[in-house]
N, CA and C atoms as a LAMMPS dump frame, in Angstrom:
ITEM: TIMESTEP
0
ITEM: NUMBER OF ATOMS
351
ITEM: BOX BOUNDS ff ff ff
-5.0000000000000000e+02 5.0000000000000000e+02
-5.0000000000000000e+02 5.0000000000000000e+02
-5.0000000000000000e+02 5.0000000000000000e+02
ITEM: ATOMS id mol type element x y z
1 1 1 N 268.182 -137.369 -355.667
2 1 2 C 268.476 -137.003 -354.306
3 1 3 C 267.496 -135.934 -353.798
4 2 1 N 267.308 -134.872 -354.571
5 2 2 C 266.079 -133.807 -354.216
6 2 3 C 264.516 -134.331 -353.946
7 3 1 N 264.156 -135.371 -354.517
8 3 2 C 263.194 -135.599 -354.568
9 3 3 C 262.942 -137.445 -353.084
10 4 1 N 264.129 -137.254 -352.743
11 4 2 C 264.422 -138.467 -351.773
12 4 3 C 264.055 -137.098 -350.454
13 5 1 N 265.034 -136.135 -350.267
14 5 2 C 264.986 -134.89 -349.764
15 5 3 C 263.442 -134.887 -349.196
16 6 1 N 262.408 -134.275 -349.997
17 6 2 C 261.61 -133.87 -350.174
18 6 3 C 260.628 -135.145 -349.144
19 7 1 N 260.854 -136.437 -349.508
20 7 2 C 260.062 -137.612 -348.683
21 7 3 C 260.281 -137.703 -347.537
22 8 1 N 261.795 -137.044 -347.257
23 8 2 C 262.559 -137.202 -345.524
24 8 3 C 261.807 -135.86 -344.854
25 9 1 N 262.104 -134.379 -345.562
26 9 2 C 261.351 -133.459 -344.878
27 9 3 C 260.038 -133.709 -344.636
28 10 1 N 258.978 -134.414 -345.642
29 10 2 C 257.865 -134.388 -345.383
30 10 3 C 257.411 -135.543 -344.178
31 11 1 N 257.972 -136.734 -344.058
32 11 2 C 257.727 -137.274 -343.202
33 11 3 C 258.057 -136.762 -341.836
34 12 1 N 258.954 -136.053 -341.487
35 12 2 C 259.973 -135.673 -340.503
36 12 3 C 258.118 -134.233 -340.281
37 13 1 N 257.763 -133.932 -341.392
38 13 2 C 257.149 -132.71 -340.768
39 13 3 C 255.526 -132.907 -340.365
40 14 1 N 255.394 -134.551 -341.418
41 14 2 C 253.722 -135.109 -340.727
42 14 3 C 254.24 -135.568 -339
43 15 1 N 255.204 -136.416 -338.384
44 15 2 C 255.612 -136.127 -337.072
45 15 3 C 255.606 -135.303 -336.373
46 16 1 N 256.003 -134.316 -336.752
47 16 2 C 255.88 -132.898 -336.099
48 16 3 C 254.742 -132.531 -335.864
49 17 1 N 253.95 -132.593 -337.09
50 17 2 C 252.297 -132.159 -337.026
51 17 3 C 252.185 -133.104 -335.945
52 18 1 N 251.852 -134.113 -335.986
53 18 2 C 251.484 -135.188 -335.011
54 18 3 C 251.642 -135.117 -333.738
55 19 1 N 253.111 -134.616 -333.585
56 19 2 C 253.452 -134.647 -331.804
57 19 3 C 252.873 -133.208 -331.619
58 20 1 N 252.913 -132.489 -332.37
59 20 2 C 251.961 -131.186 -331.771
60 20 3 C 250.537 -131.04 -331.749
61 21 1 N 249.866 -132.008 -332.406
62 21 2 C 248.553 -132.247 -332.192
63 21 3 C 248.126 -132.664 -330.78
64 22 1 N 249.182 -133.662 -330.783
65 22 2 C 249.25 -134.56 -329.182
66 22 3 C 249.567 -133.908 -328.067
67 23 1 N 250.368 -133.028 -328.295
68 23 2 C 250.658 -132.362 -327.017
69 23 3 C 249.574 -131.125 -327.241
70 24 1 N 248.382 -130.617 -327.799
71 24 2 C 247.554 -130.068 -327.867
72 24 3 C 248.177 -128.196 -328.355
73 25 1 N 249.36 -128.4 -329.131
74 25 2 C 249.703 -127.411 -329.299
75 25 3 C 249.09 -127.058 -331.385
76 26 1 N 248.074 -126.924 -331.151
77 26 2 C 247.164 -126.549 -332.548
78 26 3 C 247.763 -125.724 -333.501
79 27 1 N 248.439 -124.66 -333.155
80 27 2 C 248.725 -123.904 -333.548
81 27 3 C 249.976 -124.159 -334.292
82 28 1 N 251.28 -125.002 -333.788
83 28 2 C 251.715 -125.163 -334.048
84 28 3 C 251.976 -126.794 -334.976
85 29 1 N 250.862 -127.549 -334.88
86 29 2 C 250.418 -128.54 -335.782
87 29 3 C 250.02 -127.79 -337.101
88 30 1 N 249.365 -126.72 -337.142
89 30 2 C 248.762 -126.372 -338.403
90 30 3 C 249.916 -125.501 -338.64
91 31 1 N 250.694 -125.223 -338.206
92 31 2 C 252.546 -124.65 -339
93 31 3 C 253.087 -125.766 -339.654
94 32 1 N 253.15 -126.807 -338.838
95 32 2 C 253.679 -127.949 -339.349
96 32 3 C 252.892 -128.098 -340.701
97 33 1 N 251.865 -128.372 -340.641
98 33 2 C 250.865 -129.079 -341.631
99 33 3 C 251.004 -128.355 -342.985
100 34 1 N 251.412 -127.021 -343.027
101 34 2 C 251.45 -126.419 -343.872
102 34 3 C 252.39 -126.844 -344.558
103 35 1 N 253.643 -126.913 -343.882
104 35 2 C 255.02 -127.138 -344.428
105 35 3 C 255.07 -128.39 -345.278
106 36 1 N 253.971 -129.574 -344.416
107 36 2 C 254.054 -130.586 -345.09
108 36 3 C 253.365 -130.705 -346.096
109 37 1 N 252.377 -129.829 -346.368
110 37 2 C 251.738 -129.223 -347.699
111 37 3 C 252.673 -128.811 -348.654
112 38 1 N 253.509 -128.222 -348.374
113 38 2 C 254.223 -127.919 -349.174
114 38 3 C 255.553 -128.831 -349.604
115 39 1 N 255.546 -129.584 -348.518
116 39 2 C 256.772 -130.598 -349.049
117 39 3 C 255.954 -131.72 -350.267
118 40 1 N 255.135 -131.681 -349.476
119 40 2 C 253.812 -133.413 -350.258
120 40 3 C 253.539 -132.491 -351.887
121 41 1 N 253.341 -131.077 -351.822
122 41 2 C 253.121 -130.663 -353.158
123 41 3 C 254.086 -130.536 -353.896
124 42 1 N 255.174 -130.272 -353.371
125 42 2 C 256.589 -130.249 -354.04
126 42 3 C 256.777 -131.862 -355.208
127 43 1 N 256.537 -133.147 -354.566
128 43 2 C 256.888 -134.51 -354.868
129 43 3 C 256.687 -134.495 -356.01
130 44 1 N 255.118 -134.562 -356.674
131 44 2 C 254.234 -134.916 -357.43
132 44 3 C 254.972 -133.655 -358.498
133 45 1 N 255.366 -132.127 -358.24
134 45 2 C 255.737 -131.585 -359.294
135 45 3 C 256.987 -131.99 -359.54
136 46 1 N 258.288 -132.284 -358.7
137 46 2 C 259.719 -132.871 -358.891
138 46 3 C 259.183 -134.099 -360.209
139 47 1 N 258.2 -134.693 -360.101
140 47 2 C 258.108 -135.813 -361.183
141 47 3 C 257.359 -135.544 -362.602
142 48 1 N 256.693 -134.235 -362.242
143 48 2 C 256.011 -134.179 -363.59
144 48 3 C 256.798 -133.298 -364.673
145 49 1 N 256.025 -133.631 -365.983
146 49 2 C 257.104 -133.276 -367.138
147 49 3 C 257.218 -131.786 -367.06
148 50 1 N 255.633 -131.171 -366.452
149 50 2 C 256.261 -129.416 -366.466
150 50 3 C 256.89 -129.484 -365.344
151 51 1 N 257.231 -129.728 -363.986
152 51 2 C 258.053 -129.599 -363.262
153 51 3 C 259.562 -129.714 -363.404
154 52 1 N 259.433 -130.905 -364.526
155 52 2 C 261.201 -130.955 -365.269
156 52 3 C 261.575 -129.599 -366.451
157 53 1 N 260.555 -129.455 -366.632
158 53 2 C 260.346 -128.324 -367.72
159 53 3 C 260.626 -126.95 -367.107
160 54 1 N 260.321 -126.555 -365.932
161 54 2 C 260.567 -125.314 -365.578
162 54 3 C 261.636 -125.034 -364.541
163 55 1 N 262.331 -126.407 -363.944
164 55 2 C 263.551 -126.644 -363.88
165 55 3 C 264.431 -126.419 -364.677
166 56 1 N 264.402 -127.16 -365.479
167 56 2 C 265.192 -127.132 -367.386
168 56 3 C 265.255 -125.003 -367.897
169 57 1 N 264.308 -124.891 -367.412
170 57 2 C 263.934 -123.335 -368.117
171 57 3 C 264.854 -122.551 -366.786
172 58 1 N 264.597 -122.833 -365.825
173 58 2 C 265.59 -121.585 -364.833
174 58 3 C 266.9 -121.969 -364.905
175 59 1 N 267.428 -123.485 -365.207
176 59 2 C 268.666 -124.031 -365.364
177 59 3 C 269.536 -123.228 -366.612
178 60 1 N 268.821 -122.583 -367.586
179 60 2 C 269.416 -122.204 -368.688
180 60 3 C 269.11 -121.031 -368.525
181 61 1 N 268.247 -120.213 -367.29
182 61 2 C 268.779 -118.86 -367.118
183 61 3 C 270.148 -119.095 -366.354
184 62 1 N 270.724 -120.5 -365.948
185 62 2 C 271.729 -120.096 -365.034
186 62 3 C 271.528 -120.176 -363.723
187 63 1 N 270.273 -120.534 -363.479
188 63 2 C 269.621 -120.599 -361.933
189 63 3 C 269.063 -122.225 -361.793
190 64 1 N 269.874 -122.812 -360.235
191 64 2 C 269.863 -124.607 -360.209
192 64 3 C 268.998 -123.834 -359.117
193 65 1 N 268.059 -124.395 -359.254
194 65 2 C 266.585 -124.139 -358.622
195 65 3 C 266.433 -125.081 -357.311
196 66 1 N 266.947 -126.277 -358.345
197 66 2 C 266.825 -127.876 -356.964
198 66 3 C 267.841 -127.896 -355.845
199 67 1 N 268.914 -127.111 -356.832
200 67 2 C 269.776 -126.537 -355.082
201 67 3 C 269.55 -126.282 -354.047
202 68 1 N 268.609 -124.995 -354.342
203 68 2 C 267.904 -123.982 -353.021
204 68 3 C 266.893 -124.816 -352.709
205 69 1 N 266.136 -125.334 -353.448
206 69 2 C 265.489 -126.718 -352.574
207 69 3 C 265.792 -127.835 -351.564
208 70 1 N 266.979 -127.921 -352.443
209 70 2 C 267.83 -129.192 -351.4
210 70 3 C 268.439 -128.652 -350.396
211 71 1 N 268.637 -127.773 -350.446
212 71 2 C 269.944 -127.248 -349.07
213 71 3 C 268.152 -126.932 -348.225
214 72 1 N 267.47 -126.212 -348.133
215 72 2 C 265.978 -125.857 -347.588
216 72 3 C 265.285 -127.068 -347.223
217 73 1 N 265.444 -128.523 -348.199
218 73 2 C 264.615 -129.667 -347.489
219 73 3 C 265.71 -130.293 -346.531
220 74 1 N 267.363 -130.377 -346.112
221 74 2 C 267.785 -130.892 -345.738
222 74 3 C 267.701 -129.315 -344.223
223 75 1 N 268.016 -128.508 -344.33
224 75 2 C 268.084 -127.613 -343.385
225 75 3 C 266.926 -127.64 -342.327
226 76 1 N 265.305 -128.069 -343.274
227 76 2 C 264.327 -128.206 -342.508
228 76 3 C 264.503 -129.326 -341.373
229 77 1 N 265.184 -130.76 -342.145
230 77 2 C 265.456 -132.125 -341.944
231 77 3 C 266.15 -132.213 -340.485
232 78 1 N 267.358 -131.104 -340.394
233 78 2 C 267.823 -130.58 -339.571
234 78 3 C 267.457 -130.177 -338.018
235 79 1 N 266.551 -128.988 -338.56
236 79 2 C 265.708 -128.629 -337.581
237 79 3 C 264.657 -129.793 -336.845
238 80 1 N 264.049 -130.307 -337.91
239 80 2 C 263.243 -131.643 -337.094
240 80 3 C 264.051 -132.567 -336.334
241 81 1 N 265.096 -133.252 -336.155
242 81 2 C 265.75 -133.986 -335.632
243 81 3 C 266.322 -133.153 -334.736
244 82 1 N 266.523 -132.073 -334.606
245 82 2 C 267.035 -131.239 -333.442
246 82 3 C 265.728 -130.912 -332.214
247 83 1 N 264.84 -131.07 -333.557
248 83 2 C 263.839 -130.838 -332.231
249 83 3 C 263.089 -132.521 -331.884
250 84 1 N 263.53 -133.57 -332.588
251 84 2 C 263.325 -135.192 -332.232
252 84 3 C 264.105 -135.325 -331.012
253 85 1 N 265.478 -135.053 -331
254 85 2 C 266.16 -134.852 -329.716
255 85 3 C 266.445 -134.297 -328.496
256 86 1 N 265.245 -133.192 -328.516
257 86 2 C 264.879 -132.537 -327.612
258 86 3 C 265.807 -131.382 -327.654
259 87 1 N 267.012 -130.919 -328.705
260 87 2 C 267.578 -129.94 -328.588
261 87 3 C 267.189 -128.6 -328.81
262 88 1 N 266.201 -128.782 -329.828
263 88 2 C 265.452 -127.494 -329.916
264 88 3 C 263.691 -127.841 -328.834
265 89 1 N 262.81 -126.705 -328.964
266 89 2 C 261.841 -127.031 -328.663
267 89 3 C 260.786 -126.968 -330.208
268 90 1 N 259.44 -127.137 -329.854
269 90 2 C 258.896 -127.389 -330.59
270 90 3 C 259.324 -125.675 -331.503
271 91 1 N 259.205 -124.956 -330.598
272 91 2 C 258.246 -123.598 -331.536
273 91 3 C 259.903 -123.176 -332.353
274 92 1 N 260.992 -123.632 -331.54
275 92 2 C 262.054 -122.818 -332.111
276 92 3 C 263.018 -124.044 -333.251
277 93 1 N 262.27 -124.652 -333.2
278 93 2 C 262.307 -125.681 -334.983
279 93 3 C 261.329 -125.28 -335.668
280 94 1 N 260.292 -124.946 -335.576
281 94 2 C 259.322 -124.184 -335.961
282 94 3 C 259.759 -123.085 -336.539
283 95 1 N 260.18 -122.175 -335.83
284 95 2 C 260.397 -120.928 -336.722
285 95 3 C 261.953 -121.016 -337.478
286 96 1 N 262.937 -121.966 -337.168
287 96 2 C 263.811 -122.333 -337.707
288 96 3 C 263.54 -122.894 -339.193
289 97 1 N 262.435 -123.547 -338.868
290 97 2 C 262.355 -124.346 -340.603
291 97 3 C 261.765 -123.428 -341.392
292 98 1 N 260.579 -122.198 -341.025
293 98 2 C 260.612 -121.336 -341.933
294 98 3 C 261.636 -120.514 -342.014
295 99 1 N 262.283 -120.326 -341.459
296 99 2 C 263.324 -119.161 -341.782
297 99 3 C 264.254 -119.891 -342.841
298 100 1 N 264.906 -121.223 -342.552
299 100 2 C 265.493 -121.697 -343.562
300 100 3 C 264.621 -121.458 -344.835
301 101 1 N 263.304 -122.243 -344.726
302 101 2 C 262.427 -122.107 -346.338
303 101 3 C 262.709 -120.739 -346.368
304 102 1 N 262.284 -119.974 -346.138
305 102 2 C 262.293 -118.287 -346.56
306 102 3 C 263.679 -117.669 -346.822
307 103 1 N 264.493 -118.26 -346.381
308 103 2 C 266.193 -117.581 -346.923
309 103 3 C 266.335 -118.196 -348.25
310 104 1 N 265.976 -119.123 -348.466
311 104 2 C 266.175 -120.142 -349.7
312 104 3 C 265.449 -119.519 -350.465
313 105 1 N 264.031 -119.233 -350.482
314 105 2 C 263.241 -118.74 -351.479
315 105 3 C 263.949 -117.676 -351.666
316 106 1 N 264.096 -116.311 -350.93
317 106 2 C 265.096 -115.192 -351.297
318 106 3 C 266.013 -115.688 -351.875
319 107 1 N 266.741 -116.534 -351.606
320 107 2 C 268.227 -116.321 -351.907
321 107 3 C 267.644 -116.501 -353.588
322 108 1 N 266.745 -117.577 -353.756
323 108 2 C 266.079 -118.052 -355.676
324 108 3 C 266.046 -116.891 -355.837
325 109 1 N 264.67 -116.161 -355.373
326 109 2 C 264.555 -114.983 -356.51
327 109 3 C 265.459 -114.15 -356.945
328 110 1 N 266.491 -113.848 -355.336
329 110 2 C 267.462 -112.815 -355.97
330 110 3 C 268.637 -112.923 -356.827
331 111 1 N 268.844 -114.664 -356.89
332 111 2 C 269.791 -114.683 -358.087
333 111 3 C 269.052 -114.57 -359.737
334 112 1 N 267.367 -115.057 -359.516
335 112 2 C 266.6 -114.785 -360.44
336 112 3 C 267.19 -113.228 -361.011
337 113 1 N 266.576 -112.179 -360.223
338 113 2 C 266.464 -111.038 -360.377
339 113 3 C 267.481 -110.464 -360.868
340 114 1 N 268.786 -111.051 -360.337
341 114 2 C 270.361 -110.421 -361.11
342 114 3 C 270.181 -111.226 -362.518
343 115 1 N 269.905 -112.509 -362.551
344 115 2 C 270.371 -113.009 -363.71
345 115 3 C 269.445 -112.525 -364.909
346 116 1 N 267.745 -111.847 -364.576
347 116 2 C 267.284 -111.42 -365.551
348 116 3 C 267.34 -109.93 -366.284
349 117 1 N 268.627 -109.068 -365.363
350 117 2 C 268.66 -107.672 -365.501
351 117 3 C 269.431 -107.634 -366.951
């Protein structure tokens, strides 16, 4: 399911790039583009053996890693279809989908950080 996740955000965020290319908003194509950098780099590690491996390794500190991933690729998923429907605008799905990625990454490290004290 995380790694299904990961194909929906990234497509949902090459669109995004796309309609903001088109509507000549650059700036916010290369936000997009990033994200989808990071979704498209995500795939290829969800499948490889160290990617299962360092899953496996935070899982037995006690930390489900693919959680905060999944709730972050579906939250992004979110934001794009809010802004497919015209409910959001471009820039405020934009800063919506990083803020989701960035609460998620916090929220990882800081259960990291308790669980390694």
């Amino acid at each position: 399911m995380l790694l299904f996740s990961y194909v929906i955000a990234a497509a949902l965020e090459l669109v995004m790039a796309i309609t903001s290319f088109r509507l000549g908003n650059l700036y916010y194509a290369w936000s997009f583009g990033f994200l989808l950098f990071l979704s498209a780099a995500s795939i290829p590690l969800e499948t490889s053996e160290m990617g299962k491996m360092v899953r496996q390794e935070f899982k037995s500190l006690g930390i489900d890693t693919a959680k905060y991933d999944f709730i972050s690729n579906i939250g992004r998923t979110i934001a794009y279809v809010l802004i497919t429907i015209n409910f959001l605008s471009l820039f405020a799905g934009l800063i919506l989908a990083y803020v989701i990625t960035f609460i998620m990454l916090v929220l990882a490290i800081y259960k990291y950080v308790n669980k390694t004290k």
